[in-house]
N, C-alpha and C positions, 0 to 999 in steps of 0.2 A: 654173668654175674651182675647182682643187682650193685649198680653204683652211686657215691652220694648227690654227684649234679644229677641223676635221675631221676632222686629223689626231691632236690629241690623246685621241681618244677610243679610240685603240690604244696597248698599251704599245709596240710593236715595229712598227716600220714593215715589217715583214717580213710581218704578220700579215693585209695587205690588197695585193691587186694592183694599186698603186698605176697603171702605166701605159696598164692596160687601160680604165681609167676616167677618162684624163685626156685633155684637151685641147692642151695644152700640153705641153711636154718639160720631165718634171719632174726631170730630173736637173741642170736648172741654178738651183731653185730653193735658198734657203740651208738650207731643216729639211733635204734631202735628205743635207747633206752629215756626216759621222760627229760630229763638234764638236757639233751640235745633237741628232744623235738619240740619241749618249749622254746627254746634259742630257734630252730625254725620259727616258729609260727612268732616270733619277736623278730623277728627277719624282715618279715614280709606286712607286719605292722607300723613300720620301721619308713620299709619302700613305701607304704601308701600314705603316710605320714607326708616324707618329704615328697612325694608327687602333688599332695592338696597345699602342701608348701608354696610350690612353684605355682599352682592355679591362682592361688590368694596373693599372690606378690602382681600378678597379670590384672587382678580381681581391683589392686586396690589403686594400680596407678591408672585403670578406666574409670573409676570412683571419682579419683582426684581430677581427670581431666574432666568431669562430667560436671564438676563443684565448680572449675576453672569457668567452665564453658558460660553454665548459666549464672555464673558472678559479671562476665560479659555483657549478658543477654541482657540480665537489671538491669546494670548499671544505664544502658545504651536506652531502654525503655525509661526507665527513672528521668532521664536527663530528655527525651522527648515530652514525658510528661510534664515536667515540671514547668515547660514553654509555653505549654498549649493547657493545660488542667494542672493550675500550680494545688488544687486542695488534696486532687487524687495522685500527684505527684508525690507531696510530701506523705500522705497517707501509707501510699508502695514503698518508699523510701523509709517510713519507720518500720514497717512490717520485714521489709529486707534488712533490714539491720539487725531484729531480733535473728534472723535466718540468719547469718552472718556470723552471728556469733556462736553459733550454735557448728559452724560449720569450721 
């Protein structure tokens, strides 16, 4: 007998020849009927939703530490410049500010 965890292991009931392999007539069972198999396939849009959840949350604190990083990097180049080449120093320095704010 065809069972429902069986079945969930398709997103689309369309995906498997369901009669060919069954015993029973399965079009009088209830997942067959539309009500249920759209709630599958909202299932399984559902899991891959929150899986790109979890990729975007990994996604945004590599972002943040990458803002972090080269807020660093400036600053440390900004303030050599500004010793040795005070015009291209302040130049970096306004240009990084507009970046800055932006960030």
């Amino acid at each position: 007998q065809l069972l429902w965890k069986d079945i969930t292991e398709y997103s689309f009931l369309g995906e498997c020849d369901l009669r060919q392999h069954s015993w029973t007539d399965i079009c009088k069972l209830d997942w067959t009927k539309p009500a249920p198999q759209e709630a599958t396939v909202k299932y399984f849009k559902l899991c891959g939703a929150r899986e790109e959840i979890m990729w975007l949350n990994v996604e945004i604190q590599r972002l943040c530490m990458a803002i972090h990083d080269k807020d660093i990097q400036m600053t440390a180049v900004i303030t050599n410049l500004l010793v040795s080449n005070p015009l291209l120093g302040r130049e970096l320095q306004r240009q990084w500010q507009t970046c800055v704010a932006v960030n």
